[in-house]
C-alpha positions in Angstrom: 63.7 16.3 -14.8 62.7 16.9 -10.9 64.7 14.5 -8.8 62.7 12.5 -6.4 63.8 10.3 -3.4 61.7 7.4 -2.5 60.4 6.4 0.6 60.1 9.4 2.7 60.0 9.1 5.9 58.7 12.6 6.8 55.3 14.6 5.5 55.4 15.9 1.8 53.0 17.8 -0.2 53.0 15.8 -3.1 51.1 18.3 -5.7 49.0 21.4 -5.6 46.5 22.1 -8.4 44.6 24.9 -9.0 40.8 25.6 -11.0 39.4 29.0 -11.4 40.7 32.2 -10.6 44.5 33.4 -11.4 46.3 30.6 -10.9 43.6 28.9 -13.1 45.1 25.6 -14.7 48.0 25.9 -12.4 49.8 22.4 -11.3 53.0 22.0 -9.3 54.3 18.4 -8.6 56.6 19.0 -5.2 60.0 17.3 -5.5 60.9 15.9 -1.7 64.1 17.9 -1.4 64.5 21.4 -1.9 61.3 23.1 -4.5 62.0 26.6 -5.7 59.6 29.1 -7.0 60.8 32.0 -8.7 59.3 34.4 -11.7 58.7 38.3 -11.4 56.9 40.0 -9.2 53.1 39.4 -9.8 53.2 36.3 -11.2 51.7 34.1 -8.3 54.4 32.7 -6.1 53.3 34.2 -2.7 49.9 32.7 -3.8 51.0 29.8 -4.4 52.3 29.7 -0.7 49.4 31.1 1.0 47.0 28.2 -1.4 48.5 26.1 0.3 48.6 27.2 3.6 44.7 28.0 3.2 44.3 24.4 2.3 45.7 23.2 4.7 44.5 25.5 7.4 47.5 25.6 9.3 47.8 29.4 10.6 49.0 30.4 14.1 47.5 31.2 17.3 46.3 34.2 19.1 45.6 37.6 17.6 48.3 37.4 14.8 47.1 34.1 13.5 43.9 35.9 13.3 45.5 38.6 11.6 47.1 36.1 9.5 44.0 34.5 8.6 42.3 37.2 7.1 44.8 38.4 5.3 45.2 34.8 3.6 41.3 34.8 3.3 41.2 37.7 1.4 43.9 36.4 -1.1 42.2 33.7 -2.0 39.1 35.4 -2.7 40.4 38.0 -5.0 42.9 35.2 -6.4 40.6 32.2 -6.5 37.0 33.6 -6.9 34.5 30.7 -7.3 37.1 27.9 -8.0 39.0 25.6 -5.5 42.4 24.0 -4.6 43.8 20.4 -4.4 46.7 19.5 -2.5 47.9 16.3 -2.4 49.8 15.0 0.6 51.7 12.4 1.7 52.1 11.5 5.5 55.3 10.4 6.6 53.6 7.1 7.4 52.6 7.0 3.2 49.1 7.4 3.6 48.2 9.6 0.6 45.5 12.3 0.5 43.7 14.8 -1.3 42.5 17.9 0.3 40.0 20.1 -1.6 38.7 23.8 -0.8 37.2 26.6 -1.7 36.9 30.3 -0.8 33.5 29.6 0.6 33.7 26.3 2.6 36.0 24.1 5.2 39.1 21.5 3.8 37.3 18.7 2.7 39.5 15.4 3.1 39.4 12.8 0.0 41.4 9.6 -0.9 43.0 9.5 -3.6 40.6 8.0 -5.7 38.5 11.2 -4.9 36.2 9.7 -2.4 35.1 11.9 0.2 36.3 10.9 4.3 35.8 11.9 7.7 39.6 12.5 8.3 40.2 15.7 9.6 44.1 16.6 8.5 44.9 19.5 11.4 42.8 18.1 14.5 43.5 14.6 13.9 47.3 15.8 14.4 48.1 13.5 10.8 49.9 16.1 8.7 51.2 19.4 9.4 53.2 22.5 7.1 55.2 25.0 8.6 54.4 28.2 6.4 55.9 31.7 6.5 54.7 34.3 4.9 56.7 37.7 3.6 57.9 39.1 7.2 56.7 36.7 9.2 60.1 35.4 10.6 60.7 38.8 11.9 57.2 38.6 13.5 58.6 36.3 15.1 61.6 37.5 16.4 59.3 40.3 18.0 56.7 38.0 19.7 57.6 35.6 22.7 54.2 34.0 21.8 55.3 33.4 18.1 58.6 31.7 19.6 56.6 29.7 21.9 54.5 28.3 19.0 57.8 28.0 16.8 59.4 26.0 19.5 56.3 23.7 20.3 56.3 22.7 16.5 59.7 20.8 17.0 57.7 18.6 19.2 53.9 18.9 18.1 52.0 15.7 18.6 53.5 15.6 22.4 53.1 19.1 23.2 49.1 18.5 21.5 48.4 15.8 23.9 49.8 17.6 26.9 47.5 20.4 25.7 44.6 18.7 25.3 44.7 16.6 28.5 45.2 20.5 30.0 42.0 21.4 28.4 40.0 18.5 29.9 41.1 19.3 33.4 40.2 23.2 32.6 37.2 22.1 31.7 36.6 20.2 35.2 38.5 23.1 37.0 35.2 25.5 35.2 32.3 23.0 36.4 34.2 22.6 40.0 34.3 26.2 40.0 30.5 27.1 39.0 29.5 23.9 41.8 31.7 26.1 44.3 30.1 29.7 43.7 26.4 28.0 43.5 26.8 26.3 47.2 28.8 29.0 48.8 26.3 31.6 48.1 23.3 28.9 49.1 25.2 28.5 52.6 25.5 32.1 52.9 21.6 32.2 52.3 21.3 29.4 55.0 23.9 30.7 57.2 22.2 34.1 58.6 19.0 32.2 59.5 20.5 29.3 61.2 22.2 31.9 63.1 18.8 32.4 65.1 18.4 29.1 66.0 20.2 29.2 69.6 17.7 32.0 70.7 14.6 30.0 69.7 15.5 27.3 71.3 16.8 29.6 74.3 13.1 30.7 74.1 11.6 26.9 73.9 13.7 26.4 77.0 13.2 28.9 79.1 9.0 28.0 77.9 9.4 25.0 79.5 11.4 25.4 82.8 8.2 27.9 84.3 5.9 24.7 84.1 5.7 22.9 87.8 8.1 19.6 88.1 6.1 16.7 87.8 3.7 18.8 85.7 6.2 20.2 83.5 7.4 17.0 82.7 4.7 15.7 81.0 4.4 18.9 79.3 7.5 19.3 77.6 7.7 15.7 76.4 3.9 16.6 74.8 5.6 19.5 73.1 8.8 17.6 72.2 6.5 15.1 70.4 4.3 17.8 68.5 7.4 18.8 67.5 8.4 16.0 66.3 5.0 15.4 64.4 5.5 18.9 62.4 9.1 17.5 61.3 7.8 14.1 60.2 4.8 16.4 58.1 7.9 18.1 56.4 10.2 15.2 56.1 6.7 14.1 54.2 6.1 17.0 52.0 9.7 17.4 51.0 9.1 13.9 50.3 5.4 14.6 47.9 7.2 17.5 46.5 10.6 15.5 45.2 8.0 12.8 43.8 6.2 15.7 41.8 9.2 17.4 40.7 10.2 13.8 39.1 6.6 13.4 37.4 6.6 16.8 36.1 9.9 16.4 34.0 8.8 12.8 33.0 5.3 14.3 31.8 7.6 17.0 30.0 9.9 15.2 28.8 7.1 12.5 26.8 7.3 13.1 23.3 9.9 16.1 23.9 12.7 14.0 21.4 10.8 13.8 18.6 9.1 16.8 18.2 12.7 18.3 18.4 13.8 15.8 16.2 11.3 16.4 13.9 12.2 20.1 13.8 15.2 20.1 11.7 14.3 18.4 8.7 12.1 19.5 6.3 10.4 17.9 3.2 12.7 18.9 0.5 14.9 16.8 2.7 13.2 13.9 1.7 12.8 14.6 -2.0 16.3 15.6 -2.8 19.5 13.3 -3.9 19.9 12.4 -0.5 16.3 11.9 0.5 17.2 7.9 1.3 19.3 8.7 3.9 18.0 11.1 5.1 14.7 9.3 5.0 16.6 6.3 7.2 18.1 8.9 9.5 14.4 10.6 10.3 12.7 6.7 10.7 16.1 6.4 13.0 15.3 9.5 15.2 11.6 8.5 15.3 12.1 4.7 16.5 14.9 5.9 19.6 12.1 8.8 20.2 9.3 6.3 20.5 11.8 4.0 22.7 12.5 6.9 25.4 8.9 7.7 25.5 8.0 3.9 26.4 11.1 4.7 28.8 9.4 8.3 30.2 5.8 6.1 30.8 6.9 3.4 32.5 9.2 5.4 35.2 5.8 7.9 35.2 4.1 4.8 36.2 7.1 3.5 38.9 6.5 7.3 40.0 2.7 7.4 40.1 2.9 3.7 42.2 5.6 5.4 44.9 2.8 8.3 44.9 0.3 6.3 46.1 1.9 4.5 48.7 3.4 7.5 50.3 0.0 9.2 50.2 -1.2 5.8 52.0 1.7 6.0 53.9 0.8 9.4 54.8 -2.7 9.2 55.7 -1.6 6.1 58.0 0.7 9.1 59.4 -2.0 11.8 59.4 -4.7 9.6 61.5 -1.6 9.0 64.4 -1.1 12.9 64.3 -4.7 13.9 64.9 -5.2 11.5 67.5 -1.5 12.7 69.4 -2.9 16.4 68.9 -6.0 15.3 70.8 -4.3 14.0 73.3 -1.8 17.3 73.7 -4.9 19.6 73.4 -6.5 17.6 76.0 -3.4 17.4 78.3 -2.6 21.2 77.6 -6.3 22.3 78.7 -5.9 20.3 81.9 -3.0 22.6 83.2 -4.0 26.4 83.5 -0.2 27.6 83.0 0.7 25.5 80.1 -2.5 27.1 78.3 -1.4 30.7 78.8 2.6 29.3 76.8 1.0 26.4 74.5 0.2 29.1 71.3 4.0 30.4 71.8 5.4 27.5 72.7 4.2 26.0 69.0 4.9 28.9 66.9 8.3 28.6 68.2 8.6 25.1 67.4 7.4 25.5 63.8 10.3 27.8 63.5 12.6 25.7 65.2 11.6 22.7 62.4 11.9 25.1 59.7 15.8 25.6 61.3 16.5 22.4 61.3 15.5 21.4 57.9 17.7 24.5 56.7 20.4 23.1 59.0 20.6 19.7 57.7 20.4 21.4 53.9 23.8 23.6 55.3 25.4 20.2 56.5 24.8 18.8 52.9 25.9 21.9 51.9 29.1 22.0 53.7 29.7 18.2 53.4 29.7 19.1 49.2 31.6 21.8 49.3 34.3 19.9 51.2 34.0 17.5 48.4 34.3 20.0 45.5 37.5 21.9 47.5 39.1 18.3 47.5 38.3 17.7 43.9 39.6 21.3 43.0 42.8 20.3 44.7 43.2 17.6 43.2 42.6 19.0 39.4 44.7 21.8 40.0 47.7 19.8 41.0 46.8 17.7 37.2 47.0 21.3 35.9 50.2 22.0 37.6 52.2 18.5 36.4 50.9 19.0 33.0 52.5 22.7 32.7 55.8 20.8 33.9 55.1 18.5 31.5 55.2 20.7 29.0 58.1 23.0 30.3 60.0 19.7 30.1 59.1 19.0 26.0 60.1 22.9 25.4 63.4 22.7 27.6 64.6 19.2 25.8 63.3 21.1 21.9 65.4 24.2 23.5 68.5 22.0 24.1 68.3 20.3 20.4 67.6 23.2 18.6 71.0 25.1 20.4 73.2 21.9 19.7 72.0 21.8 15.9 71.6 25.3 15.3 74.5 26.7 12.7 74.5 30.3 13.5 75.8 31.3 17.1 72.4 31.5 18.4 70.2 30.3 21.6 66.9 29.6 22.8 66.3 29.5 26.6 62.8 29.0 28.3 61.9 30.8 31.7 59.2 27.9 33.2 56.2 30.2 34.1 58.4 33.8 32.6 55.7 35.2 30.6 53.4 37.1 33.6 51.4 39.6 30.6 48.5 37.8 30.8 48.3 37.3 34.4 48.5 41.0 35.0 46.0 41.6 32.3 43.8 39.3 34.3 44.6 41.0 37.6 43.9 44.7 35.6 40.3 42.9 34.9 39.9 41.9 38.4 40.8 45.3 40.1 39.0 47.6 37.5 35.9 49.3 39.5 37.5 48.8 42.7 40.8 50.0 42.7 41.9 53.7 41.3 45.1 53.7 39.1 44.5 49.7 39.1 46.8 49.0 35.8 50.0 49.9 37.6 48.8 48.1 40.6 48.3 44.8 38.7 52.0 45.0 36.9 53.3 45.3 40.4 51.9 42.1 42.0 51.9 40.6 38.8 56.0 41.1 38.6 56.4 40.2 42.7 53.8 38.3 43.7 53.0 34.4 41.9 49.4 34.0 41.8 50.1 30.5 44.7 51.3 33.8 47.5 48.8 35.9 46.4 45.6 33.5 47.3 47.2 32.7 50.3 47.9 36.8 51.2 44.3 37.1 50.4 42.6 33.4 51.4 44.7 34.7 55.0 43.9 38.2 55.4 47.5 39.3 55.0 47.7 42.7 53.4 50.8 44.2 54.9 52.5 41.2 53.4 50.8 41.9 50.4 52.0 45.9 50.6 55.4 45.2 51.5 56.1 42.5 48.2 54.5 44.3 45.8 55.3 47.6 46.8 51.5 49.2 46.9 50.7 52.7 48.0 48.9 51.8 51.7 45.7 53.6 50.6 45.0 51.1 47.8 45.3 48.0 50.2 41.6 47.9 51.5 40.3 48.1 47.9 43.0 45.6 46.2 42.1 42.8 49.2 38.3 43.5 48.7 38.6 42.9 44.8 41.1 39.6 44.9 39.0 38.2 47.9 36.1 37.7 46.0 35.0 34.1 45.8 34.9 33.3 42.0 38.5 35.6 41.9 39.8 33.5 44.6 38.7 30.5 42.5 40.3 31.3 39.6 43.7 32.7 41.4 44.2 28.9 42.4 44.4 27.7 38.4 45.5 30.5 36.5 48.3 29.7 34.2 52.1 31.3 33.8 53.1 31.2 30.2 56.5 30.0 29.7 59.0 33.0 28.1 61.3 31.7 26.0 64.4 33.6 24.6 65.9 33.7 21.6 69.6 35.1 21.4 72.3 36.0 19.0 75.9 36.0 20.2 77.7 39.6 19.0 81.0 39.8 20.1 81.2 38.4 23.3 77.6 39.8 24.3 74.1 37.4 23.8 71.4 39.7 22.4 67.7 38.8 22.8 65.7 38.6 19.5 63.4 41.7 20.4 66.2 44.1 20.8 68.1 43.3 17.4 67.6 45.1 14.0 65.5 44.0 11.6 68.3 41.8 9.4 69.6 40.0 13.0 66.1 38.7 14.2 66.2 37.2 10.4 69.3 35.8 11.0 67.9 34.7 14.4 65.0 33.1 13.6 65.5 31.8 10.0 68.3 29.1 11.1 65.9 27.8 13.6 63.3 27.1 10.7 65.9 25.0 8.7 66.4 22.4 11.3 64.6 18.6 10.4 61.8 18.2 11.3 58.7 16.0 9.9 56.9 18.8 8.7 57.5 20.8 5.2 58.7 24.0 4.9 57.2 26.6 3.3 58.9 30.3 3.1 58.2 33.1 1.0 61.1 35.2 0.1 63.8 33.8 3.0 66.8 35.8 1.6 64.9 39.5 2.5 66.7 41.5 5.2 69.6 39.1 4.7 73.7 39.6 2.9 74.4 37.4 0.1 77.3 36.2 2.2 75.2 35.0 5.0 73.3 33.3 2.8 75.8 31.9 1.2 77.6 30.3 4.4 74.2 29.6 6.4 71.3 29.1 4.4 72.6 27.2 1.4 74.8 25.2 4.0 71.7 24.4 6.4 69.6 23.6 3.0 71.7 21.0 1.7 71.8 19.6 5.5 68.2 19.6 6.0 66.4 18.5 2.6 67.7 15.2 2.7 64.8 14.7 5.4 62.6 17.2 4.8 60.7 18.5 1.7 61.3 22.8 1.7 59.8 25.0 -0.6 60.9 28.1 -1.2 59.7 31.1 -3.1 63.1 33.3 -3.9 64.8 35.9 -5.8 67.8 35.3 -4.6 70.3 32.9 -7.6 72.2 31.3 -4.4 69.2 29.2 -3.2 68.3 26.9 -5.9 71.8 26.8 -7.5 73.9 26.5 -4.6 71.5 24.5 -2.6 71.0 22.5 -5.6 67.2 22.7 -5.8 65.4 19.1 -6.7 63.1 21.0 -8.8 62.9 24.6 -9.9 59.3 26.1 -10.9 59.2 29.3 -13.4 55.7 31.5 -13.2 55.1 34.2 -15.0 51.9 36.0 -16.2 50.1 38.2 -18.3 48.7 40.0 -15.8 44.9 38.5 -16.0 46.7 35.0 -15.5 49.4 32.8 -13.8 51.4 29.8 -15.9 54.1 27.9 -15.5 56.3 29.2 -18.2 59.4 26.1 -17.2 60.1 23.5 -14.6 62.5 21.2 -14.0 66.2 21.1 -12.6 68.2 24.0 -12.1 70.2 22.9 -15.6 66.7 22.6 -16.5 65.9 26.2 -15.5 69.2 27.5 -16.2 68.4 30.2 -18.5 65.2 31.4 -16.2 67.4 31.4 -13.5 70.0 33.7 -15.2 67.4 36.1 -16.4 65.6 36.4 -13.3 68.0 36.4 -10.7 71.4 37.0 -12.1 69.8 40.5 -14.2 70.5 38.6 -17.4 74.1 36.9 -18.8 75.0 40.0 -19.9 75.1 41.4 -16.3 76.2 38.3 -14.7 79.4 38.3 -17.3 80.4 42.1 -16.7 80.0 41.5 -12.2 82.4 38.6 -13.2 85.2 40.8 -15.4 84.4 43.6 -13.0 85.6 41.2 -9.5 88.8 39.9 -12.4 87.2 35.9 -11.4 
């Protein structure tokens, strides 16, 4: 019998069932303690693991998780062809599910009365496997990134949030910096022109001090207001031209909804076993696209009405200009010397108008980048509490996992230790501009934090620059012209330190970090780590490789008979010690006649005894004569 212990109060896969393909027919009911798999090689065991995995969708990050999933991808499709997988799970909340896949399509989420819901197991952060595949634990050992994600499992749901409240101030960070880049380069647009604006007015100036005193007076004010006038006709234009901009993207926009609407159904739609709904959901579309056009007219008409006031407005405007341009002409002819200036004199104060306008468009300009600079400021210091944050959940996991581990091991976290990708980013930056620029980025990426290097840059500073990062002095000029670009600048401001943890084991007297040990000791490293509690089940293929009987023996039996009081584990093994000394709950035989998989027994280990003794032990026969052999 499989021994079962009620009212869990951590995640369990409950059963996994299989239709189609190799494992055709296959169904495992998981005991909540400690499940082993064992049968010969090539009878399904590691697919067993990585159906589950696949169902679940739970691979890692990065390029190996990529890696990872194809490999898993491809097992399934040579292993389950054209049928699919149900897992049921259990929450450690009891909610009960049923997730069902296939090769071809996503996990689809159902109750357990097999009705379909919107529940989405990964994303929704509900349920979550830890699964290791064949080698995998000494991936780990060999990848800070792998320990990161190991490490961030022990406190998932808090490190997820942290994440995702990282990713919506990213995504700010990105909009700020775009707004940033677009303004800067309008204002240095602006900027050159404006710059000619004392000399006009110099000339306008100089214009009107050569007219006589009393004379001149009455002059220049003439000329100060026709001035005026040609800013008041562009204040108006500006004005006419905003009002058409509007009415163009109303008249545009009529009708726009539901022609796009329209678009992405077709009349097979309608016909089919959905055609109801889908019939409801058109009519839907339809009604809110006839809504927003009602919408679109009556601002058209609000726009139209505005129109025709300003172009009142305007005329009302146009009559006072004509008759003050008489009067100037009339007061211009009258004075012989301000004839001979008046055509320059006007040119000039076009242009002057025209400098203005592009002025006040620079203030605006200057006035919103102050804005976004604040804003950025402000997001980047959310950025920078939410990576402390985080440090803080990885330290305290750190802490725990040390204090519970069994084997003399360690996990310490540098905060901001992990500078590859930084320099990688750096490398990017400085390719094009700078010759040998990979060694250059390692060096400021090992001596200079991004925060000293914008302010080296954002200052000018590149002896300081040369001195901490230890650059050869003929590279300066091109290093400072590649990091002092804007959008580099920018993104110097936010870019991210990954935390470098370290995993040790103490030999002798000496702590060893996990990428310098042999292949056995990062096993030994790495595999106690996984058999600490946790909520989530564990899932291992073939935990004993690369390890002595003894160790298992005195560690992983030991930690197994620890943990699986709160935590389901399943294990696929060759090794006798694991379900027999770790007193598996339930013991599952496969074998197979090569076309398919079956469960040949299942049960306890007294249950499985026989299996057990065959398979693992080399038969009684060989058990008997190790025995006579050791004189036990």
């Amino acid at each position: 019998m499989i021994d079962t212990q009620p009212n869990a109060k951590f995640h369990r896969l409950r059963s996994l069932s299989v239709v189609g393909g190799f494992l055709d027919g296959l169904t495992l009911d998981f005991a909540e303690g400690l499940n082993c798999l064992i049968g010969h090689r090539g009878t399904g065991k590691t697919t067993v693991l990585e159906f589950v995995r696949y169902a679940l969708d739970e691979f890692p990050n990065g390029e190996d998780g990529q890696a990872c999933r194809q490999r898993v991808e491809a097992i399934v499709k040579s292993n389950l062809g054209d049928g699919r997988i149900r897992l049921a799970i259990e929450t450690k909340d009891g909610l009960q599910y049923i997730v069902d896949r296939t090769a071809s399509g996503d996990p689809l989420v159902l109750t357990t009365d097999e009705q379909p819901t919107d529940v989405r197991i990964n994303s929704a952060g509900l349920f979550s496997a830890d699964i290791f595949s064949q080698n995998e634990i000494e991936n780990i050992a060999d990848s800070p990134q792998s320990q990161l994600e190991l490490i961030d499992r022990f406190a998932a749901g808090e490190i997820a949030e942290v994440n995702r409240r990282a990713a919506a101030v990213r995504a700010k960070l990105e909009v700020n910096t775009n707004a940033i880049v677009t303004h800067s380069q309008q204002l240095d647009g602006l900027a050159d022109e404006i710059g000619t604006l004392p000399f006009v007015e110099a000339k306008i100036k100089a214009l009107a001090g050569d007219q006589g005193d009393q004379t001149g007076d009455g002059v220049n004010i003439a000329h100060e207001h026709r001035a005026l006038r040609g800013r008041e006709t562009q204040a108006v234009d500006e004005a006419r031209t905003l009002i058409q901009k509007y009415n163009q993207w109303l008249g545009d926009s009529s009708g726009q909804f539901a022609q796009q609407a329209r678009t992405a159904f077709d009349q097979s739609m309608f016909e089919g076993p959905n055609g109801q709904v889908m019939t409801r959901i058109h009519e839907r579309l339809e009604t809110l696209g006839g809504k927003l056009d009602r919408l679109f007219e009556k601002a058209a008409t609000e726009v139209e009405s505005g129109a025709d006031d300003l172009g009142e407005l305007a005329e009302t405007l146009l009559e006072a200009h004509r008759q003050q341009e008489l009067a100037f002409r009339d007061l211009i002819a009258r004075h012989d010397q301000a004839c001979g200036a008046a055509t320059e004199r006007a040119d000039l104060e076009k242009k002057r108008n025209d400098l203005l306008a592009k002025g006040r468009r620079k203030a605006e300009l200057e006035r919103k980048l102050e804005e976004l600079y604040r804003e950025r400021t402000g997001l980047a210091e959310q950025l920078s509490a939410l990576w402390d944050e985080r440090f803080t959940l990885r330290r305290r996991v750190a802490e725990w996992i040390n204090e519970g581990a069994t084997s003399p091991i360690r996990v310490q976290i540098d905060q901001c230790g992990d500078r590859s990708a930084y320099q990688q980013t750096l490398a990017g930056w400085m390719k094009g501009f700078v010759g040998q620029y990979n060694p250059a980025a390692k060096k400021i990426a090992d001596y200079v934090p991004p925060c000293d290097l914008l302010r080296m840059v954002r200052e000018g500073r590149p002896d300081d620059l040369l001195v901490q990062a230890e650059l050869g002095e003929s590279q300066m000029p091109k290093v400072m012209e590649a990091l002092g670009r804007l959008e580099v600048r920018l993104q110097l401001d936010a870019i991210e330190l990954a935390d470098l943890p370290r995993i040790e084991l103490l030999e002798g007297e000496r702590w060893r970090n996990s990428l310098e040990l042999s292949t056995g000791q990062k096993c030994t490293t790495i595999l106690p780590i996984l058999l600490l509690e946790s909520d989530n089940p564990l899932l291992v293929d073939q935990p004993e490789d690369n390890l002595d009987n003894r160790y298992i023996f005195e560690t992983v039996v030991q930690a197994l008979h620890r943990v699986k009081k709160n935590r389901q584990i399943i294990l696929n093994t060759h090794n006798p010690n694991i379900p027999v000394l770790g007193e598996a709950s339930a013991v599952y035989v496969l074998t197979s006649d090569g076309e398919r998989s079956r469960v040949a027994n299942r049960g306890s280990v007294d249950d499985c005894k026989e299996e057990i003794i065959n398979l693992l032990e080399g038969g009684k026969e060989a058990f008997v004569r190790r025995k006579d052999r050791y004189n036990y």
